[in-house]
C-alpha positions in Angstrom: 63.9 -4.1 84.4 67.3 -3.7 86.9 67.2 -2.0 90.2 68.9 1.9 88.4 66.4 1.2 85.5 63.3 1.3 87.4 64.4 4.1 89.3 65.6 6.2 86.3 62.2 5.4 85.0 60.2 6.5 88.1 62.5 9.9 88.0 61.2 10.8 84.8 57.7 9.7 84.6 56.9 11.4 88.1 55.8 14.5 86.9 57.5 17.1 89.9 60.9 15.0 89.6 60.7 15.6 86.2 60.1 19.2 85.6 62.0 20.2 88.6 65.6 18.2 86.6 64.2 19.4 83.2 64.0 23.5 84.6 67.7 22.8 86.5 69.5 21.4 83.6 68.3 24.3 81.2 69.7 26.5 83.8 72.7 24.3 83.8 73.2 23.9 80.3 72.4 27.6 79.3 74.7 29.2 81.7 77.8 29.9 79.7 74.8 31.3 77.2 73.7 34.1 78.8 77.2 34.9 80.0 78.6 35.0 76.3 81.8 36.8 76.2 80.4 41.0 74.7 82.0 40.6 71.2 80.6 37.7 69.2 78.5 38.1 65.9 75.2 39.0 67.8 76.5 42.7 67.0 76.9 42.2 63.7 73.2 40.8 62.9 72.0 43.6 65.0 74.1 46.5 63.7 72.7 45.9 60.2 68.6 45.0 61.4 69.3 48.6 63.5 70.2 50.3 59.8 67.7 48.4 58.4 64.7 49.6 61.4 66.5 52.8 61.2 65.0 53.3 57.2 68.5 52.2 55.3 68.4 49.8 52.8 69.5 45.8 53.5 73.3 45.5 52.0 73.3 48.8 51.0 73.5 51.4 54.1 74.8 47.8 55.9 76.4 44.3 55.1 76.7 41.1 55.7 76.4 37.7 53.9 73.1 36.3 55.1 69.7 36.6 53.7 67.5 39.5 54.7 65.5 37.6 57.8 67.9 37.6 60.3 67.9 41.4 60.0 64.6 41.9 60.0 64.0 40.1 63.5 67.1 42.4 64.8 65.3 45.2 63.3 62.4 43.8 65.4 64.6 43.6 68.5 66.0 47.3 67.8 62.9 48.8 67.9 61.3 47.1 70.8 64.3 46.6 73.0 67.2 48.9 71.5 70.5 47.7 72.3 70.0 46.8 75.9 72.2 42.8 75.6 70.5 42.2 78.9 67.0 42.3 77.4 68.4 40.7 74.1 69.4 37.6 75.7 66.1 37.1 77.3 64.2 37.2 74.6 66.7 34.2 73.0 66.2 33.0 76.1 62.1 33.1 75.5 63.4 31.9 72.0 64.9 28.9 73.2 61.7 27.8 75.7 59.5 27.3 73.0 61.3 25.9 70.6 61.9 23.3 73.6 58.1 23.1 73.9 58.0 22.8 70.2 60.5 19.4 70.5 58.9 18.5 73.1 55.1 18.2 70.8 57.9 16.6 68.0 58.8 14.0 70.2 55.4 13.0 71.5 54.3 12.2 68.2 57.4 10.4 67.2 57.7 8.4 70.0 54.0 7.3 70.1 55.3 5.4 66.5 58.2 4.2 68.2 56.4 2.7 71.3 52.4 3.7 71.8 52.7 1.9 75.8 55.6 4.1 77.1 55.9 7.0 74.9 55.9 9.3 77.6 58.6 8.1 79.0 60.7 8.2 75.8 59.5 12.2 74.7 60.9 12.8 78.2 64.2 11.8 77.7 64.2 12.9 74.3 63.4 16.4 75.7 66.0 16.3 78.1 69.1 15.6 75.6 67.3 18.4 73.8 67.4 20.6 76.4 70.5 20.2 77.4 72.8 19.7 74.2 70.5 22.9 72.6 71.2 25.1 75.3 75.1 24.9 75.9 76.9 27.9 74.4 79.4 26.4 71.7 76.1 25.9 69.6 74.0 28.6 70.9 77.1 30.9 70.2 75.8 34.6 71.7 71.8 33.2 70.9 71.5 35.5 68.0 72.2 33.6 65.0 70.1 31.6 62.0 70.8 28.4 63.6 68.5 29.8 66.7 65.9 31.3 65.4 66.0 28.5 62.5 65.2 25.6 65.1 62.0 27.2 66.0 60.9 27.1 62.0 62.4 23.8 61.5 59.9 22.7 64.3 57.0 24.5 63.1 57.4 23.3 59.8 57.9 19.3 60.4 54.5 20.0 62.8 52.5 21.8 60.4 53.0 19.2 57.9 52.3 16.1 60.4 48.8 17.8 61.1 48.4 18.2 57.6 49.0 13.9 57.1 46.9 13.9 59.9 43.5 15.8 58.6 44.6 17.2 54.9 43.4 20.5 55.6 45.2 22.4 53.2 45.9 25.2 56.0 48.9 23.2 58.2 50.6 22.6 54.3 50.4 26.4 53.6 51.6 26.6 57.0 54.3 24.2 56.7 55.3 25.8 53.7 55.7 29.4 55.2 58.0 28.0 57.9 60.2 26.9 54.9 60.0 29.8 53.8 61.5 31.9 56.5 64.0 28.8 56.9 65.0 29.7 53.4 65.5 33.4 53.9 67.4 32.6 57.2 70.2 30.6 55.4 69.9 29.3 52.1 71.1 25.8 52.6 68.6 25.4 55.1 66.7 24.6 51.7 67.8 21.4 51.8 65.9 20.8 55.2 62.5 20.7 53.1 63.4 17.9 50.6 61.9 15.4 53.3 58.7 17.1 53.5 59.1 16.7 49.2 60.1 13.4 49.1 57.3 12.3 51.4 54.3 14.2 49.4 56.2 12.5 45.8 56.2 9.0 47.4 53.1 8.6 49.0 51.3 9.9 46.3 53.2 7.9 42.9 49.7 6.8 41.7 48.2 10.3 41.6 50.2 13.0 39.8 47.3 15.9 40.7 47.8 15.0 43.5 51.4 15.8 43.9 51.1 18.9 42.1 48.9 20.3 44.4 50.3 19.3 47.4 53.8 20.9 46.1 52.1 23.6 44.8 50.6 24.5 48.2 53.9 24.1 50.3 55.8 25.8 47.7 53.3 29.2 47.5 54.2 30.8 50.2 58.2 30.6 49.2 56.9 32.0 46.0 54.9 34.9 47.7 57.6 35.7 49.7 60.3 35.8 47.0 58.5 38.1 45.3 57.8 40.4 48.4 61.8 40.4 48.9 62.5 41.0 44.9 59.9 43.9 45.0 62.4 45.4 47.7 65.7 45.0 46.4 64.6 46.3 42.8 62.3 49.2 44.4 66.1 50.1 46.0 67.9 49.3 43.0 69.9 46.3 45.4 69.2 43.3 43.1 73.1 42.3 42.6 73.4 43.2 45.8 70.6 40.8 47.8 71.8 37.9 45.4 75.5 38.4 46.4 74.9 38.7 50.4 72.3 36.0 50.3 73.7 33.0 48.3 76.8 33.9 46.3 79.0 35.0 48.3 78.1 32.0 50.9 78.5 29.4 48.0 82.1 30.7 47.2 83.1 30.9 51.1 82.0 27.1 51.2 84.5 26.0 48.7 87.3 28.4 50.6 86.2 26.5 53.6 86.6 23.2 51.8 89.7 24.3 50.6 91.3 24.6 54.2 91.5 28.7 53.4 88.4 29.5 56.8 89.5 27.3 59.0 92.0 23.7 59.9 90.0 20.8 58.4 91.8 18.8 60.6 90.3 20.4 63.5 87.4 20.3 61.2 87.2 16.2 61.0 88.4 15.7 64.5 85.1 17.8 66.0 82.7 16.2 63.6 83.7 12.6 64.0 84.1 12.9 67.7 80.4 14.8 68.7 79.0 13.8 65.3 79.8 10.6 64.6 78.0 8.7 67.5 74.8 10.1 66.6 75.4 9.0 63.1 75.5 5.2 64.5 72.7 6.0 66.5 70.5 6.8 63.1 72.0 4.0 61.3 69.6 1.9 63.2 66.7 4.1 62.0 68.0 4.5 58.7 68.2 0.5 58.3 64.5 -0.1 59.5 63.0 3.0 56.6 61.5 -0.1 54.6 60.1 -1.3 57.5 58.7 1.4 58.5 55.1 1.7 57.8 54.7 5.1 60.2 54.9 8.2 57.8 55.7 10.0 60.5 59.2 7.8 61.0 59.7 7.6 57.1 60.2 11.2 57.3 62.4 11.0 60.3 64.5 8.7 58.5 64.5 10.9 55.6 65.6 14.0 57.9 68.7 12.0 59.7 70.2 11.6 56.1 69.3 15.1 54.6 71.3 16.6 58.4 74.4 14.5 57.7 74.4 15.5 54.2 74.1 19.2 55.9 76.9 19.1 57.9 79.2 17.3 55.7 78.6 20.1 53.0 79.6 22.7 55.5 83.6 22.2 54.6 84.1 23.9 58.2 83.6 23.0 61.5 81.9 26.1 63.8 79.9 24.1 66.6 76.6 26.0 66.0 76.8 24.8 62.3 75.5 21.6 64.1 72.5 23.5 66.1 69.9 23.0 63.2 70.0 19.5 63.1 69.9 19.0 67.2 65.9 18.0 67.1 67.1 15.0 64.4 69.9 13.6 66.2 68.0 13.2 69.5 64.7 11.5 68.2 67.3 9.2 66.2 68.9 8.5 69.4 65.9 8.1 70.5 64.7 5.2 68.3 68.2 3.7 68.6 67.6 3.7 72.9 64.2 1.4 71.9 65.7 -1.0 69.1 69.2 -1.2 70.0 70.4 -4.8 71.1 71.5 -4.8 75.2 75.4 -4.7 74.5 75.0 -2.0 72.0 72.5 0.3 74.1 74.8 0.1 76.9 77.9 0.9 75.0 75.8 3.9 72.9 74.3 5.3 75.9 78.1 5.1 77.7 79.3 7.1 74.8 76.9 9.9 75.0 77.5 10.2 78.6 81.0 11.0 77.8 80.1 13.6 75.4 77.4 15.4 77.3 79.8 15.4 80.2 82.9 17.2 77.6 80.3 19.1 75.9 79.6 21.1 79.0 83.0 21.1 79.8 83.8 22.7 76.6 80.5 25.3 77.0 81.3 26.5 80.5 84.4 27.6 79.2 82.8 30.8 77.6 81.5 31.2 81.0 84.7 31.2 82.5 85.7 33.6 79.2 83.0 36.5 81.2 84.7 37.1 84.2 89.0 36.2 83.3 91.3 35.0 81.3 92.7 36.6 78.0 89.0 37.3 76.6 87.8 39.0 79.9 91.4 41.2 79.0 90.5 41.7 75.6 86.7 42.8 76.7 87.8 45.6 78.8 90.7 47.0 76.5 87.5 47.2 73.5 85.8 49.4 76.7 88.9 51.4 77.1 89.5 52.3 73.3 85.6 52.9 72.8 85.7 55.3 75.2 88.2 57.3 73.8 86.9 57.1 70.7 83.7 58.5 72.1 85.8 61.2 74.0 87.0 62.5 70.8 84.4 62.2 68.6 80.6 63.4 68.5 77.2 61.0 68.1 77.3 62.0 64.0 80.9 61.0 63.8 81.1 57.9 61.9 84.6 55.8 62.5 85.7 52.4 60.9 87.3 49.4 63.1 89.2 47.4 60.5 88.5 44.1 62.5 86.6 41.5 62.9 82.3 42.2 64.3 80.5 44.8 64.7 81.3 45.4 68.7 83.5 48.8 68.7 80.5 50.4 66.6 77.9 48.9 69.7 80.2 49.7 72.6 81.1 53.5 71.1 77.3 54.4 70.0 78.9 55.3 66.6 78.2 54.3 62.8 80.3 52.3 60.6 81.7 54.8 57.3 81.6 51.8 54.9 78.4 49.6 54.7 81.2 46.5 55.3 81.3 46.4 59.1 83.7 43.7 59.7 87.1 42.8 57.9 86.7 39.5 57.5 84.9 39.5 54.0 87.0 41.9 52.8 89.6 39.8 53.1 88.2 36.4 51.5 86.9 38.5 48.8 90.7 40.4 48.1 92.5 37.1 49.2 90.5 34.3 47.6 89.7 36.4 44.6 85.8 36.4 44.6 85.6 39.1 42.5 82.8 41.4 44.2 85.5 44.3 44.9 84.6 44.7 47.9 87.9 46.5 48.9 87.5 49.3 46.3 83.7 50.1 47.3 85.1 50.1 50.8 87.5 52.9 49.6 85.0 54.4 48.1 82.9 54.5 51.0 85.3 55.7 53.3 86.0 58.6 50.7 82.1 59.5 51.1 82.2 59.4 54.8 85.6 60.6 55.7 85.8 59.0 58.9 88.4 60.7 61.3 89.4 57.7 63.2 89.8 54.3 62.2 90.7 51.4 65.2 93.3 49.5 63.8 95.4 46.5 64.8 98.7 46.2 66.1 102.1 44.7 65.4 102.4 43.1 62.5 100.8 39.3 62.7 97.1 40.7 62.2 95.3 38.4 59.7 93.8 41.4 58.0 97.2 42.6 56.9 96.7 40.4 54.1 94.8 42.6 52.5 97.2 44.7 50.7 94.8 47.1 48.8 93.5 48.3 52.6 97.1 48.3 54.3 98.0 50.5 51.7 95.3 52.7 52.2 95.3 53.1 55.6 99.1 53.9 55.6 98.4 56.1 53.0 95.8 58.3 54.5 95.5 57.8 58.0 98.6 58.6 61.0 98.9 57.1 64.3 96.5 58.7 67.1 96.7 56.6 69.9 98.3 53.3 70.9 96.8 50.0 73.1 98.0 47.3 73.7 95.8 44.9 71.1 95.0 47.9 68.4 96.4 51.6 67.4 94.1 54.5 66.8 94.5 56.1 63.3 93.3 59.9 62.5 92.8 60.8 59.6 95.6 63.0 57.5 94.0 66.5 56.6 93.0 67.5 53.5 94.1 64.1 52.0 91.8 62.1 49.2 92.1 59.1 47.4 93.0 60.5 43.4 
């Protein structure tokens, strides 16, 4: 072993060295994290789990196109912290600890198979990639997202089901299969995150068909219990249509806009992937190679996991970094098993490379950082403060307004409710634009007609993507007068006595 091996190794197997670097770089890494510019979409998860806590029903009183658990832990976080971002962030904060304990448990296991003499040494650098690539905020976003909270499931769910090959007590595969199921209810293409856990119970069990069928019966109960539970819900609300459209059908048709080039430049899209994804691609290949070799369940499944997370994030069709955030716990242990069985030459060049990444991935994070205190966003940030409190000055607590913009942030920052259940722009204008067909627009309309809000924050000039939505343009012009001007958005006030025919 050279000279900067033995010390590198010495670092991280002396317990203080260690724990001291591993508590800096989260610190390091998360930074840019807890200073996340104000408006991101941890408003708009929140606004709708605050209608929800606050006895409205899920896509009805508010919406957005994700499944129902994201709201319900923001419904959580309304009742116990209210909207306080400080207290919000450390509990994503908390969040983010243990799912790092979590990975850390992972990688013991997995790199006991890999090498049973220095597996220590290997969970620990494995746990310090993971720290640091999980915490910076271009995957993290604001914390509050499904990729977050999904991690800590993910991890549950691949430990439940080791204990279960360990002792086949039928409790760790029910458990196994309830982390699924929130995974499921988090995102729906997370689904495709248990199909290792399925493969693995089909193969190893060819010769005994009861045998599979009870095994995928008990991880698939508890998706079945809570189906039901969320079904119950939505048809107790009359929100069937409704929960199916937010939750899956509206995704499915924004993934072939994406793929289309209609969400966002796929050449931007390809350039990010190959260039952060693409190494840790090469570094699976070499665990991918050895999965006939592999007589370890535990690394079958691994193996089985680095190709279900490529096919993940090749499906996306667009590239928004915390996409990627889900399949973080993969790409490290296959980096992992790459740093062990790689030849010299290629370990030195591999390890070189993600060097150079780590170094412009933090680059690229502390730029939100930089976002928090100047710059154009930092501008942006305190005209949103200015216009909410005029809007506030004008209005009362019961007053509901409508910002036709992107988020949820000007209903946060001005303590007021949305008057249409559609809180940001955005889908209205992939549904009017790409032609979905849910007509959103026209229950918008009809909304707003129900709620008559007097003020509506609007943007300015004329280059505002939302313009494109020529059924709302015409609306607004057609109902709604300049109040007030600023530099980024106009205030509209309602015309009197004026209603849609």
């Amino acid at each position: 072993m050279k000279l900067h091996n033995r010390i590198f190794y010495k670092i991280v197997t002396n317990n203080n060295f260690f724990w001291s670097i591993l508590v800096l770089l989260f610190i390091v890494s998360r930074l840019a994290t807890w200073f996340y510019p104000y408006d991101s979409d941890h408003w708009i998860f929140y606004y709708v789990g605050k209608m929800f806590a606050e006895g409205g029903v899920l896509y009805i009183s508010a919406w957005d196109h994700k499944p129902p658990i994201i709201f319900v832990i923001n419904a959580i976080m309304h009742l116990i912290l209210s909207d306080n971002i400080i207290f919000h962030r450390i509990l994503f904060t908390l969040f983010a600890i243990f799912d790092c304990f979590l990975f850390y448990r992972l990688a013991l296991i997995i790199t006991k198979k890999i090498n049973t003499k220095e597996f220590t040494y290997l969970s620990r650098i494995s746990l310090l990639f993971y720290v640091f690539f999980r915490n910076l905020s271009q995957f993290t976003s604001s914390g509050n997202n499904t990729e977050n909270f999904g991690l800590t499931f993910l991890l549950l769910m691949v430990l439940s089901y080791f204990s279960y090959l360990n002792n086949k007590k039928s409790r760790y595969l029910l458990a196994s299969g309830f982390c699924f199921s929130i995974l499921f209810f988090l995102k729906g293409n997370f689904a495709l995150f248990s199909l290792p856990i399925i493969l693995n119970i089909i193969i190893s069990n060819l010769k005994t068909l009861k045998r599979i069928i009870r095994q995928l019966f008990l991880y698939g109960l508890p998706l079945a219990f809570h189906t039901l539970i969320w079904l119950l819900y939505f048809y107790k609300n009359d929100a069937i249509n409704d929960f199916f459209t937010a939750s899956f059908i509206f995704s499915s048709k924004y993934m072939k806009s994406a793929w289309a080039g209609h969400v966002s430049p796929q050449g931007i899209f390809i350039v990010v992937l190959l260039s952060f994804v693409l190494p840790f691609f090469l570094y699976s290949l070499t665990l991918i190679k050895n999965l006939r070799k592999n007589i370890e369940p535990e690394l079958t499944i691994l193996s089985y996991f680095s190709i279900i997370s490529f096919v993940f994030i090749i499906m996306l069709g667009s590239f928004y970094p915390y996409y990627l955030l889900i399949t973080f716990p993969v790409m490290i242990l296959g980096f992992i098993y790459f740093w062990e069985n790689a030849k010299p030459i290629t370990f030195k060049i591999g390890v070189s490379i993600l060097i150079l990444s780590s170094l412009l991935a933090w680059t690229t994070s502390m730029k939100q950082f930089y976002n928090f205190f100047g710059g154009p966003v930092a501008a942006e940030a305190k005209e949103n403060k200015d216009i909410s409190e005029y809007i506030k000055s004008v209005t009362s607590e019961n007053d509901k307004i409508v910002a036709y913009t992107y988020g949820a942030t000007f209903y946060e920052l001005t303590n007021r409710k949305s008057g249409s259940r559609f809180i940001s722009a955005s889908v209205l204008l992939l549904d009017e634009r790409e032609k979905y067909g849910f007509g959103f627009s026209d229950i918008y309309i009809k909304d707003m007609e129900a709620s008559k809000p007097k003020y509506v924050i609007y943007p300015a000039g004329n280059d505002s993507l939302y313009f494109q939505n020529k059924k709302l343009v015409e609306y607004f012009k057609s109902y709604y007068s300049e109040n007030k001007s600023f530099e980024d958005y106009i205030i509209l006030q309602r015309n009197p006595n004026e209603t849609v025919e």
